[in-house]
C-alpha positions, 0 to 999 in steps of 0.5 A, a space after each residue: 595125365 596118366 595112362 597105361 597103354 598107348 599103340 602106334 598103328 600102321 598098314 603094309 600099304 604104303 611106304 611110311 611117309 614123314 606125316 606117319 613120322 609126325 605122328 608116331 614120334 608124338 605118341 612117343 611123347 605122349 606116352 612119355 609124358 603119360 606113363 603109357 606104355 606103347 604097343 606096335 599094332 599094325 592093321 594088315 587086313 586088307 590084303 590087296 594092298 599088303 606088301 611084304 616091303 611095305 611091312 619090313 618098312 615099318 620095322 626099318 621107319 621105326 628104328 631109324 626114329 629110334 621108337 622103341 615100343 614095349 609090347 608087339 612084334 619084334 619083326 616081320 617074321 614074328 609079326 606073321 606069325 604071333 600078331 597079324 590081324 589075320 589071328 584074330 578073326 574070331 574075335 572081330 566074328 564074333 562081334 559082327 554076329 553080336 551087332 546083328 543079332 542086337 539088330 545094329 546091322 544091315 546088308 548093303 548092296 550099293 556101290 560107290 557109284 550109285 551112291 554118288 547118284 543118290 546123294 551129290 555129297 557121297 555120303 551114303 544116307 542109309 538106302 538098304 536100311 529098310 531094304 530087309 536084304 538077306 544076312 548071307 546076301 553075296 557082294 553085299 557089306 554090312 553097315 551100323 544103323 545110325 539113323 537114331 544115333 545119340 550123341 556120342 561123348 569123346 574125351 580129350 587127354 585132359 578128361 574133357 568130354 564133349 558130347 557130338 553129332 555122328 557127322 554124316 561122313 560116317 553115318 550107317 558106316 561099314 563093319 564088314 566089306 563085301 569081301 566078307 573081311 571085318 572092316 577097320 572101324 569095327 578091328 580098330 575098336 576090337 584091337 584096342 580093346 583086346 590089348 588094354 589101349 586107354 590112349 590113342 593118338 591120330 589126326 584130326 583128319 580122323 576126328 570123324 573116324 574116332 566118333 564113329 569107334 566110340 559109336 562102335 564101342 557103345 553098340 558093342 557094350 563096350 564100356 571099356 573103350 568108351 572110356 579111351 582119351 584122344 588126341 588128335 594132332 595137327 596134319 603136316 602138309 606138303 609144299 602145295 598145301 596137301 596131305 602128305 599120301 603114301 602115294 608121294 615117295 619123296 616123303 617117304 622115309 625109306 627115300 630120305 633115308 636113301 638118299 642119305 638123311 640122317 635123322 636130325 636132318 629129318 627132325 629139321 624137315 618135321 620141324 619146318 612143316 610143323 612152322 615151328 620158330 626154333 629149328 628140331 634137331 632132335 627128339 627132346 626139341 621135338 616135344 618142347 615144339 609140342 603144346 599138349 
């Protein structure tokens, strides 16, 4: 297992929640035990929801795990003026203008609720494909044409490949909001190509979303990422069974850290809801815990 580059990657949305915790201290491990080097890239695009808190968080989550990363910000300050995804633009333009012009896109004027009309699952079964709505069309998102998809090949950090169905969950998925803002999958994709990522680590919530970047990737003749290794850790869940959110402050690092957790008291927390036998006191615990 070798590999060059890996990237923790979170959103000024919300404050970091012991879940992010999880899963940037297995990326840590990852690298460690890879030879990857890690790069802080942080998805600020959709500017609803920044918060200027919310981005000095992950600063303060991070040192207060004691994750230290070799390429990216070395603070908010920098992070607004050196590494924002608002500096790249240009490039996620450019790739949308590539997609339409390969004919991969189409316009979209349907909401979440027509949706919902149309199809009792919600996916959106790909309505304004032949609705030949106009490029420059206002309000309107634009959405990949995956209605003769191919089977898509993810690999695992072993060099395993498989070969899957685009589940319909992210079928003719959105590249551009109708803000006319580039959407995650499509700057997810163009970031990690940018900088070198050969690794990336996220939960198998996200599974969906990996084959729809590899999807992405392929449309955009990127051979580069389609040769990118996953792995796709366990969700740690809360009490009531649930994913842990953003929205649930008692889980939030900046609340534990507050009330006076010290990071050994918040490895014995990651421990418990990971339902390991043997209590995680610290991070060389924590990767023994770890079955890659």
């Amino acid at each position: 297992m070798k590999f060059n580059l890996t990237r923790i990657a979170p959103t000024p949305s919300g404050y970091l929640h012991l879940g992010n915790a999880y899963s940037f201290l297995v990326t840590k491990a990852l690298a460690e035990k890879s030879g990857a080097k890690i790069l802080l890239r942080i998805d600020d695009l959709d500017r609803e929801r920044f918060r200027m808190e919310y981005l000095v968080d992950i600063f303060e989550t991070l040192d207060f795990l004691e994750i230290n990363y070799d390429l990216g910000p070395k603070g908010p300050e920098d992070f607004l003026v050196n590494w924002t995804q608002l500096n790249r633009l240009d490039l996620y333009r450019e790739a949308l203008e590539r997609l339409w012009a390969e004919g991969c896109l189409f316009s979209c004027t349907c909401s979440r609720k027509k949706i919902a009309q149309m199809n009792s699952s919600g996916y959106y079964l790909g309505h304004c494909l032949d609705r030949n709505i106009s490029k420059t069309k206002k309000e309107a998102a634009w959405r990949i044409n995956t209605f003769e998809d191919e089977l898509v090949k993810i690999q695992d950090i072993h060099g395993k490949s498989k070969e899957e169905v685009l589940p319909e969950d992210v079928a003719f998925f959105i590249v551009r909001k109708k803000d006319e803002m580039p959407a995650y999958q499509l700057t997810s994709v163009i970031d990690d190509t940018h900088y070198g990522v050969d690794l990336i680590v996220r939960g198998r919530d996200l599974y969906n979303s990996s084959l729809a970047q590899v999807f992405l990737a392929k449309s955009l003749k990127d051979t580069a990422f389609e040769k990118v290794s996953f792995y796709h850790h366990p969700i740690l869940k809360g009490p009531d069974g649930k994913k842990l959110a953003k929205s649930d402050g008692s889980t939030s690092i900046q609340f534990l850290r507050k009330g006076g957790k010290s990071l050994e008291e918040v490895y014995l927390l990651l421990g418990k809801m990971m339902q390991v036998e043997k209590p995680i006191r610290n991070f060389d615990e924590f990767k023994v815990a770890l079955a890659f």
